[in-house]
PDB file with one MODEL, atoms N, CA, C and O in Angstrom:
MODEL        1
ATOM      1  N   UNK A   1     -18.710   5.281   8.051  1.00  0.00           N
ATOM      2  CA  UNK A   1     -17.498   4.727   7.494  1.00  0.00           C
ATOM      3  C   UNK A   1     -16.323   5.626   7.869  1.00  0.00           C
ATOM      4  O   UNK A   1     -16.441   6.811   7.558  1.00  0.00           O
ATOM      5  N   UNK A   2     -15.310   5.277   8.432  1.00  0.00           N
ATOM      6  CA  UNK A   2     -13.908   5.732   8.650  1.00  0.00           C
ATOM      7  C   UNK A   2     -13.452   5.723   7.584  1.00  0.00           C
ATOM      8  O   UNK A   2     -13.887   5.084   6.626  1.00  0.00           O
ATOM      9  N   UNK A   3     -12.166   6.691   7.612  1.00  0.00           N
ATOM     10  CA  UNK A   3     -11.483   7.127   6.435  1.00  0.00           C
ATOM     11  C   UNK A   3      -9.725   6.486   7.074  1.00  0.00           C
ATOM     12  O   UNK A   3      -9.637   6.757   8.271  1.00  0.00           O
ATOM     13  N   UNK A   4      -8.691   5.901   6.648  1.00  0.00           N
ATOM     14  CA  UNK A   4      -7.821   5.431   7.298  1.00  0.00           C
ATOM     15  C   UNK A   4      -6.959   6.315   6.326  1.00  0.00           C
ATOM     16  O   UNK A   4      -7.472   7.026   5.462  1.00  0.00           O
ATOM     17  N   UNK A   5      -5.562   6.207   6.546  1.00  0.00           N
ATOM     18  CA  UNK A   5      -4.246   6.538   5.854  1.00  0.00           C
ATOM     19  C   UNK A   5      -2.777   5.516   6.199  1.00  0.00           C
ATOM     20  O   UNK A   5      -2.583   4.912   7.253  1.00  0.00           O
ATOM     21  N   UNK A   6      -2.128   5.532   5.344  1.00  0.00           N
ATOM     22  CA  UNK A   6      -0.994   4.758   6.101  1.00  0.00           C
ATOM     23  C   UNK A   6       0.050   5.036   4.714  1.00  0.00           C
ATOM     24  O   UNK A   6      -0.388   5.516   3.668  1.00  0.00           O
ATOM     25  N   UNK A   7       1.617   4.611   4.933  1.00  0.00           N
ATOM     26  CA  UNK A   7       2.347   4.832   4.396  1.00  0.00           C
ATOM     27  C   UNK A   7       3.943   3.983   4.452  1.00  0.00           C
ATOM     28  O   UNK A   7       4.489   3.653   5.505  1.00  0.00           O
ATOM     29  N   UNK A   8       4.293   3.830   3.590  1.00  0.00           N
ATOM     30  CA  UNK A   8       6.090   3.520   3.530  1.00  0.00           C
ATOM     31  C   UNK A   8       5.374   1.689   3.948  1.00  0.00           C
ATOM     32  O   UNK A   8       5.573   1.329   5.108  1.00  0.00           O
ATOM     33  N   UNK A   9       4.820   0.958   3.266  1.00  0.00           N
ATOM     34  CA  UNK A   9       4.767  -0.589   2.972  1.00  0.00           C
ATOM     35  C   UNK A   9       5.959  -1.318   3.064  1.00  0.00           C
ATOM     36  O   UNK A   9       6.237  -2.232   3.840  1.00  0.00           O
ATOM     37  N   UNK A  10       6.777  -0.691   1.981  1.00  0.00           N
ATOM     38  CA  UNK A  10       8.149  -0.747   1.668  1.00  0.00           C
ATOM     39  C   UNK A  10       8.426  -2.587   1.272  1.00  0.00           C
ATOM     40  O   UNK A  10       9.459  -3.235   1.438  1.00  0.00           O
ATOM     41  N   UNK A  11       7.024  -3.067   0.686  1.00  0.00           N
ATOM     42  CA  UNK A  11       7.429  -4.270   0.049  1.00  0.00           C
ATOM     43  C   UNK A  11       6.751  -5.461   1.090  1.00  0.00           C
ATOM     44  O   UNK A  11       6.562  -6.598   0.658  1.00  0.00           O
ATOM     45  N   UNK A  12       6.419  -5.103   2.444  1.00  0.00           N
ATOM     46  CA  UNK A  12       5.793  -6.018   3.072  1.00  0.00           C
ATOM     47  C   UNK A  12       4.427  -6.032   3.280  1.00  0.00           C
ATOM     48  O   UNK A  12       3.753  -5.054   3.602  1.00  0.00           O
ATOM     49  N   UNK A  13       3.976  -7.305   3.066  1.00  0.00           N
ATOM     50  CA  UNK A  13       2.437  -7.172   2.229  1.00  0.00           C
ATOM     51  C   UNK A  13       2.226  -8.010   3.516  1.00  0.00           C
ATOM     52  O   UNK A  13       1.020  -7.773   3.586  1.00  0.00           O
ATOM     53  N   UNK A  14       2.371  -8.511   4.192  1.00  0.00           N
ATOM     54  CA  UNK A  14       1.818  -8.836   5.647  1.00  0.00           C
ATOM     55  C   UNK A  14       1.417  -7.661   6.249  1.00  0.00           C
ATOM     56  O   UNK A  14       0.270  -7.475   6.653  1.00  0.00           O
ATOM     57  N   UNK A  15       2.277  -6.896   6.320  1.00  0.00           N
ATOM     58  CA  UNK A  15       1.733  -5.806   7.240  1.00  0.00           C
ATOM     59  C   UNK A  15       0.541  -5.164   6.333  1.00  0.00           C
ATOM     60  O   UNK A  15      -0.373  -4.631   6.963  1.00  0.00           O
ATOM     61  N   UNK A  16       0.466  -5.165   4.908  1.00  0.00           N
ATOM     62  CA  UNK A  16      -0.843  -4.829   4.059  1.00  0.00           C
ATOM     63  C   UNK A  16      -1.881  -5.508   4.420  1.00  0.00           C
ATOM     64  O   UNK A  16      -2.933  -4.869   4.441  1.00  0.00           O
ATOM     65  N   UNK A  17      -1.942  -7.040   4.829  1.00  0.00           N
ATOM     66  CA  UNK A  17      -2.632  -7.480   5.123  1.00  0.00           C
ATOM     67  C   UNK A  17      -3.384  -7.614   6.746  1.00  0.00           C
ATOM     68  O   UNK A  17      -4.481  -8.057   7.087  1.00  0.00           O
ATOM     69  N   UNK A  18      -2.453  -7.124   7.387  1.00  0.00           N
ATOM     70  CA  UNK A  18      -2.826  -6.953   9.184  1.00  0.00           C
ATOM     71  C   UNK A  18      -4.074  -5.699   8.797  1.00  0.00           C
ATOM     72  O   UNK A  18      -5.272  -5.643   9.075  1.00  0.00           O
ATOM     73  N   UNK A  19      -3.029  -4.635   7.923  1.00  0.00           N
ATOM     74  CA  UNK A  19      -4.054  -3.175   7.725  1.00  0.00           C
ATOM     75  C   UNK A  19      -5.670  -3.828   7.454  1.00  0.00           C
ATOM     76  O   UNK A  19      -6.656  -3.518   8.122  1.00  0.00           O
ATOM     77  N   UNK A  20      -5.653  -4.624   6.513  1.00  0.00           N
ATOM     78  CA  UNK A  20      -6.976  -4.893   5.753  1.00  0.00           C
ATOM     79  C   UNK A  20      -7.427  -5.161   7.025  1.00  0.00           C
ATOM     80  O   UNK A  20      -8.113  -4.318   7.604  1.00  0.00           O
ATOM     81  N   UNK A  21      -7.108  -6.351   7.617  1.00  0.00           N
ATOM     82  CA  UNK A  21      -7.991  -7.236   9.092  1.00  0.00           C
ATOM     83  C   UNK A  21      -8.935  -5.567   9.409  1.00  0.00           C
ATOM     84  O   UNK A  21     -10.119  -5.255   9.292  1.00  0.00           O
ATOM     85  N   UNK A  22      -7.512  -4.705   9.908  1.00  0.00           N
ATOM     86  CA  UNK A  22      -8.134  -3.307  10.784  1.00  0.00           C
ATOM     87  C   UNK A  22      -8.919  -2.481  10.688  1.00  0.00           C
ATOM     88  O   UNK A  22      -9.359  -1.862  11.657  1.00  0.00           O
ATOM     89  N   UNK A  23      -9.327  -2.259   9.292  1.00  0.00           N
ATOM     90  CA  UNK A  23     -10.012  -1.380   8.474  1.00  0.00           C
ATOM     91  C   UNK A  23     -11.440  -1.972   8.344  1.00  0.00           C
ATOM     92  O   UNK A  23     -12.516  -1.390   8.211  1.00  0.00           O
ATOM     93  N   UNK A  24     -11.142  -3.324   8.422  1.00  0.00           N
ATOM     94  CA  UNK A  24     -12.656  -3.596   7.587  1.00  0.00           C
ATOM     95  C   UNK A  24     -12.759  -3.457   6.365  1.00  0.00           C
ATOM     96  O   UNK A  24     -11.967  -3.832   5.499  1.00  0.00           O
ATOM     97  N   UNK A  25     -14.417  -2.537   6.169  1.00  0.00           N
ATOM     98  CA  UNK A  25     -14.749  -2.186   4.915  1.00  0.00           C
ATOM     99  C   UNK A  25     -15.045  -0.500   4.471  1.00  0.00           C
ATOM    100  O   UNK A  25     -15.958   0.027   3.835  1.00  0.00           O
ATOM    101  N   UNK A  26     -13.483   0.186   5.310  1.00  0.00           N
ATOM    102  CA  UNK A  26     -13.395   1.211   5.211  1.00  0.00           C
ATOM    103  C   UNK A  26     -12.626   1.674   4.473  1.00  0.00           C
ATOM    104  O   UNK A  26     -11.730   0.860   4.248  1.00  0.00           O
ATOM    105  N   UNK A  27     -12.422   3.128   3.652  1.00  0.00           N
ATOM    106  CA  UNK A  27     -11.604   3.341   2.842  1.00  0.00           C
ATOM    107  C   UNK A  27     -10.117   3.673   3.377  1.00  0.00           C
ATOM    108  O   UNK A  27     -10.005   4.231   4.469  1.00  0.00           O
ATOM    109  N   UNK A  28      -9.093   3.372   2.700  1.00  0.00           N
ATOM    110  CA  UNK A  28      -7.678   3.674   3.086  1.00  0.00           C
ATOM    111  C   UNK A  28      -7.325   4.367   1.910  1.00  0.00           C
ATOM    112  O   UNK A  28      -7.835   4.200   0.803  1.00  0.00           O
ATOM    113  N   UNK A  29      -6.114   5.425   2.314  1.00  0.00           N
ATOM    114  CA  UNK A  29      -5.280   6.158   1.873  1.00  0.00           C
ATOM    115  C   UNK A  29      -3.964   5.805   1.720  1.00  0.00           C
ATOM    116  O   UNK A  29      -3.516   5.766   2.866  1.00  0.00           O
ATOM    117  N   UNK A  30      -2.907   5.466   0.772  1.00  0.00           N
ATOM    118  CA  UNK A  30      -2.060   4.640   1.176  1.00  0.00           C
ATOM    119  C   UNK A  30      -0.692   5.807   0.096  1.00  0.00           C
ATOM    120  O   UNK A  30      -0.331   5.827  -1.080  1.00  0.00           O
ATOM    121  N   UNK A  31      -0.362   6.556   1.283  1.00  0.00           N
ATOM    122  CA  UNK A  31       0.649   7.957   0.821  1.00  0.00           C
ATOM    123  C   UNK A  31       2.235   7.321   0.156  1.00  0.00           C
ATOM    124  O   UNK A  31       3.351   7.841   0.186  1.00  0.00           O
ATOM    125  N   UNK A  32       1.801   6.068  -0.395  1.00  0.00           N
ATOM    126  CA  UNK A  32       3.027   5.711  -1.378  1.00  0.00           C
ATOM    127  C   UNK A  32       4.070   4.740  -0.532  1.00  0.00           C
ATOM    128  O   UNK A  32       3.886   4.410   0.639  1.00  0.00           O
ATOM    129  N   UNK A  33       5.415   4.270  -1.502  1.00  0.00           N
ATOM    130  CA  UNK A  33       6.485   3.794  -0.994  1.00  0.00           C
ATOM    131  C   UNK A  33       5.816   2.166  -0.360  1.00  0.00           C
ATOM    132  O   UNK A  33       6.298   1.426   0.497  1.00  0.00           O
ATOM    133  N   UNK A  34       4.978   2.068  -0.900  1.00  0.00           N
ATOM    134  CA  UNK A  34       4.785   0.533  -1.288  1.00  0.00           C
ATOM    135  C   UNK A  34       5.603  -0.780  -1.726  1.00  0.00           C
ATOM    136  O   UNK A  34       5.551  -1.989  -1.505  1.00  0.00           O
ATOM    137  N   UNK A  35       6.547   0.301  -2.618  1.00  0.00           N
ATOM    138  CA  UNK A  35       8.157  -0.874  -2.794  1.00  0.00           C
ATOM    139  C   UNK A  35       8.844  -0.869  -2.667  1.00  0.00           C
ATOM    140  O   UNK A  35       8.703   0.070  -1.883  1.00  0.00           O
ATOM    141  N   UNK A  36      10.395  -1.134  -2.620  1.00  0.00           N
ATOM    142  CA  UNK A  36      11.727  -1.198  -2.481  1.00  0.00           C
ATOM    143  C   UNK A  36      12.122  -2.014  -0.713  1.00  0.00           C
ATOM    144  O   UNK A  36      11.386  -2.018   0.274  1.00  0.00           O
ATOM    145  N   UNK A  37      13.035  -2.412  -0.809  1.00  0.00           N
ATOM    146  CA  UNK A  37      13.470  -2.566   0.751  1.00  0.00           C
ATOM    147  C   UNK A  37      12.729  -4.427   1.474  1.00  0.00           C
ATOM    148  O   UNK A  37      13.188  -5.185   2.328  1.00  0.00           O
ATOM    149  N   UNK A  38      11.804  -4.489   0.836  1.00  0.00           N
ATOM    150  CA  UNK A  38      11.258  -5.773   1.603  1.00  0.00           C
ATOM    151  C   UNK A  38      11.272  -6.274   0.369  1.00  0.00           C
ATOM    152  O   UNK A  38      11.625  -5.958  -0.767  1.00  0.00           O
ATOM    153  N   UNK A  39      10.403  -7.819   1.384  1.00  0.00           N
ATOM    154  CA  UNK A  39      10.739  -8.882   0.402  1.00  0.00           C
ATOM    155  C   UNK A  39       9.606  -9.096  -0.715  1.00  0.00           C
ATOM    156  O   UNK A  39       9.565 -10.203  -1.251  1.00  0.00           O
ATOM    157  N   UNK A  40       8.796  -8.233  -1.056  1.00  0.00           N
ATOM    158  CA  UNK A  40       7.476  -8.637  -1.825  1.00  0.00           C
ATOM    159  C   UNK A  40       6.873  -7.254  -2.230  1.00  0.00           C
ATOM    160  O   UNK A  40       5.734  -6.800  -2.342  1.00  0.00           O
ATOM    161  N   UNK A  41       8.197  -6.768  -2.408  1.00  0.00           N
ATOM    162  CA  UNK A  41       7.875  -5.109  -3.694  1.00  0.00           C
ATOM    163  C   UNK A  41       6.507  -5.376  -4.485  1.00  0.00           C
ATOM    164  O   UNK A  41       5.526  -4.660  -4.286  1.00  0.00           O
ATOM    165  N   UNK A  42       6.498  -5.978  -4.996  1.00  0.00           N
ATOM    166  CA  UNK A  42       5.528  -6.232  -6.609  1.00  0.00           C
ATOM    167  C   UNK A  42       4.513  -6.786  -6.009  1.00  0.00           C
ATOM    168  O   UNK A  42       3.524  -6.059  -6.101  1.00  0.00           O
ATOM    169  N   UNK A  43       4.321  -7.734  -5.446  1.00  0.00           N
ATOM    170  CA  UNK A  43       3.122  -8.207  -4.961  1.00  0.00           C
ATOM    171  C   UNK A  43       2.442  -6.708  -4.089  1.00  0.00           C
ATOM    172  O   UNK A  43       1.473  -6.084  -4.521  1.00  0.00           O
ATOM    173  N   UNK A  44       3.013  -6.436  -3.124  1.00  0.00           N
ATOM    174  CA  UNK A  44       2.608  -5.346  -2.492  1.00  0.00           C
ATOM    175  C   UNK A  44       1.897  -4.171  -3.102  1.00  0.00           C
ATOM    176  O   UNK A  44       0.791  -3.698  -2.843  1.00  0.00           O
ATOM    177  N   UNK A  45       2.974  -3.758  -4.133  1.00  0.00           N
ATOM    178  CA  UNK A  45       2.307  -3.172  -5.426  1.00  0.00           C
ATOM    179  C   UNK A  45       1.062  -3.049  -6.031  1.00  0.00           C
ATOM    180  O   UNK A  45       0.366  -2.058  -6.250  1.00  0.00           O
ATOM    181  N   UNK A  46       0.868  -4.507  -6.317  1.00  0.00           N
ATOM    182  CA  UNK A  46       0.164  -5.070  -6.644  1.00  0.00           C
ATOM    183  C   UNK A  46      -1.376  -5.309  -5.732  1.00  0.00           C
ATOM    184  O   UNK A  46      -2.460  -5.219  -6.307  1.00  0.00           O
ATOM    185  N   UNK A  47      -1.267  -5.587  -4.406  1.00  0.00           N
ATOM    186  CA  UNK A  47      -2.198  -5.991  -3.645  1.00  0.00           C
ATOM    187  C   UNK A  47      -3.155  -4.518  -3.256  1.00  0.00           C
ATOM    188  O   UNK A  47      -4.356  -4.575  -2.992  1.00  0.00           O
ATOM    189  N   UNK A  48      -2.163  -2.930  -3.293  1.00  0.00           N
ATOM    190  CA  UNK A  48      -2.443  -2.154  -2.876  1.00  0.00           C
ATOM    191  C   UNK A  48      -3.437  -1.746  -3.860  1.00  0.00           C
ATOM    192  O   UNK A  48      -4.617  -1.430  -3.704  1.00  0.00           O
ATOM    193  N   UNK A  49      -2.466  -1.843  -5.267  1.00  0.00           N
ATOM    194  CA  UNK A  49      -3.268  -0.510  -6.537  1.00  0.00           C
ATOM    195  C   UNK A  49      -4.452  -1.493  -7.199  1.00  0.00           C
ATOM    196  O   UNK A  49      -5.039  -0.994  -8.159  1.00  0.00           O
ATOM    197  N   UNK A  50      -4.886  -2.907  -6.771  1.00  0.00           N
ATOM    198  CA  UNK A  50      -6.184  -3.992  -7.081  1.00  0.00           C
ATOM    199  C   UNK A  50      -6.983  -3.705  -6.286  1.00  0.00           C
ATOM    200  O   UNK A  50      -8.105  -4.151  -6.529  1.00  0.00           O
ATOM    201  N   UNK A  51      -6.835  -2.881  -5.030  1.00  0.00           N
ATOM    202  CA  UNK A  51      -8.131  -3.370  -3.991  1.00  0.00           C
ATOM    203  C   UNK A  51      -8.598  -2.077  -4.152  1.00  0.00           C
ATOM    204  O   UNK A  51      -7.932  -1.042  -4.170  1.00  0.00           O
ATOM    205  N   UNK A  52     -10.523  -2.301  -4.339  1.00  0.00           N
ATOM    206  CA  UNK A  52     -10.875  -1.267  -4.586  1.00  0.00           C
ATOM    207  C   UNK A  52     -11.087  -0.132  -3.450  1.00  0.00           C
ATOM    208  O   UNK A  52     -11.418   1.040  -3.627  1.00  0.00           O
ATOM    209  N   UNK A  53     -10.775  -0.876  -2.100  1.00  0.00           N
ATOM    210  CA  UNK A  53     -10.795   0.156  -1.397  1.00  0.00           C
ATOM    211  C   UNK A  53      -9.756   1.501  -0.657  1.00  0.00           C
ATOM    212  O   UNK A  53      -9.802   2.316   0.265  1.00  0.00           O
ATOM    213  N   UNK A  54      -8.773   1.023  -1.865  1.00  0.00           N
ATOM    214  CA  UNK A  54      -7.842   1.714  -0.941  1.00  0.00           C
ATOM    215  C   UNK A  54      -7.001   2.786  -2.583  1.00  0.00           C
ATOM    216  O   UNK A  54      -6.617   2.311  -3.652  1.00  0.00           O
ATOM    217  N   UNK A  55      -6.986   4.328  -2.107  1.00  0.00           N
ATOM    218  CA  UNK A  55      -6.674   4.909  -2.752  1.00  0.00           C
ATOM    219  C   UNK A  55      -5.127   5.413  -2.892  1.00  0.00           C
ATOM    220  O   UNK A  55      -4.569   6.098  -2.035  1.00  0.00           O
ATOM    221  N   UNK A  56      -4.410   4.885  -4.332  1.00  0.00           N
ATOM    222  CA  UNK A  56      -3.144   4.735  -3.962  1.00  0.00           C
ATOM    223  C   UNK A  56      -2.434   6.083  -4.159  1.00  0.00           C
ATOM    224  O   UNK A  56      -2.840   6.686  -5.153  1.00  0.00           O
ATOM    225  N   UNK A  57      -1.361   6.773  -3.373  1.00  0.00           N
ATOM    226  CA  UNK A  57      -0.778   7.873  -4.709  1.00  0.00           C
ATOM    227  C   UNK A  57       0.900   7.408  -4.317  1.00  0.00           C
ATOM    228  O   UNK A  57       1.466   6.885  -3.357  1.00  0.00           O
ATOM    229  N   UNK A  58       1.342   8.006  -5.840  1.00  0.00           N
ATOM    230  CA  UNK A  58       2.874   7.417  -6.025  1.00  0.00           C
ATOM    231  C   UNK A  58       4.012   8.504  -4.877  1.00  0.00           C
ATOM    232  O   UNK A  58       4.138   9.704  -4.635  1.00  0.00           O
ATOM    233  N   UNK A  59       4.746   7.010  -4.367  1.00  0.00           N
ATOM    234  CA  UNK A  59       5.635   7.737  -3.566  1.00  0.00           C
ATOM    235  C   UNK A  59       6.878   8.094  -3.916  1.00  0.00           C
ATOM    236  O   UNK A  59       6.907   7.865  -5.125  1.00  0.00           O
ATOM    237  N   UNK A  60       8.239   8.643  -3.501  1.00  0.00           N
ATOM    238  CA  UNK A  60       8.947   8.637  -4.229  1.00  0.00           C
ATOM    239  C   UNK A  60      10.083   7.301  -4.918  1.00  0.00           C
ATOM    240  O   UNK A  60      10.946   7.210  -5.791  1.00  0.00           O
ATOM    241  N   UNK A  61       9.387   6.379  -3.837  1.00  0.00           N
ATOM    242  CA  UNK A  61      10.306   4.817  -4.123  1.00  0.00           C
ATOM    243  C   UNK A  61       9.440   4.021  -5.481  1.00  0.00           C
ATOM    244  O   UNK A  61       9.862   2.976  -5.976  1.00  0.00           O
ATOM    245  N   UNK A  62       8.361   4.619  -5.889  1.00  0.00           N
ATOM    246  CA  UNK A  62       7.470   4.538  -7.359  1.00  0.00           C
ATOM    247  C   UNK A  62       7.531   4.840  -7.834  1.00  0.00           C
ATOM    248  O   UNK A  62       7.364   4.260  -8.907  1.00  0.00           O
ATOM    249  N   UNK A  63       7.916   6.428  -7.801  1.00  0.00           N
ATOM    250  CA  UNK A  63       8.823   7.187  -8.846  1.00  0.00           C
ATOM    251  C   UNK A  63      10.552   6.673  -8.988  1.00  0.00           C
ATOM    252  O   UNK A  63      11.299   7.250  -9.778  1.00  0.00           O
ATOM    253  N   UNK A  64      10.890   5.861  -8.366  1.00  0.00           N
ATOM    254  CA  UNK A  64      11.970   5.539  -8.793  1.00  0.00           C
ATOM    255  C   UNK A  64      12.217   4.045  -9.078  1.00  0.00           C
ATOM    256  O   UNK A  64      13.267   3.405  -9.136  1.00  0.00           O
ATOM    257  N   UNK A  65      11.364   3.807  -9.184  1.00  0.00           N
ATOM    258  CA  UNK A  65      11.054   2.039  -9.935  1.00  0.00           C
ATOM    259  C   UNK A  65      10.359   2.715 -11.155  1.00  0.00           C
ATOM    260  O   UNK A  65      10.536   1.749 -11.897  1.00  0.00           O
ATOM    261  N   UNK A  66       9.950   3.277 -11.654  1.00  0.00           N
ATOM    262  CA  UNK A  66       9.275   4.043 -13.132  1.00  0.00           C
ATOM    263  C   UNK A  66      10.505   4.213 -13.436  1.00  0.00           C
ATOM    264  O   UNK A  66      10.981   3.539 -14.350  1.00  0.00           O
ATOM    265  N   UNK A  67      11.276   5.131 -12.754  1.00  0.00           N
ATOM    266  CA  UNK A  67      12.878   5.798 -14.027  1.00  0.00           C
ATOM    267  C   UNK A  67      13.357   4.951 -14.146  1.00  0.00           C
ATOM    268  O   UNK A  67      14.375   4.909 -14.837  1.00  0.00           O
TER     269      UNK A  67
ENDMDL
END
């Protein structure tokens, strides 16, 4: 099993979803900034921190949708 990483989503969950095609059923790392800037913040959000394979940590555009 490969270990993947990726970063800065920035709200587009297509490109979340190209990742999945690439990966398979390998684990991903996903170094934050999942929202702001595109068109599907929340879903994206959302699609990243549900799937069990992919380990999320908060970026600083998550820390600033929290404040």
């Amino acid at each position: 099993m490969a270990v993947w990483a990726t970063a800065d989503l920035h709200g587009h969950l297509e490109i979340w979803k190209k990742i999945k095609e690439i990966i398979g059923d390998d684990e991903i790392y996903v170094l934050g900034d999942c929202v702001d800037r595109g068109p599907q913040s929340w879903e994206t959000l959302k699609a990243v921190y549900n799937d069990p394979q992919a380990r999320l940590l908060k970026g600083n555009h998550e820390d600033m949708l929290v404040k």
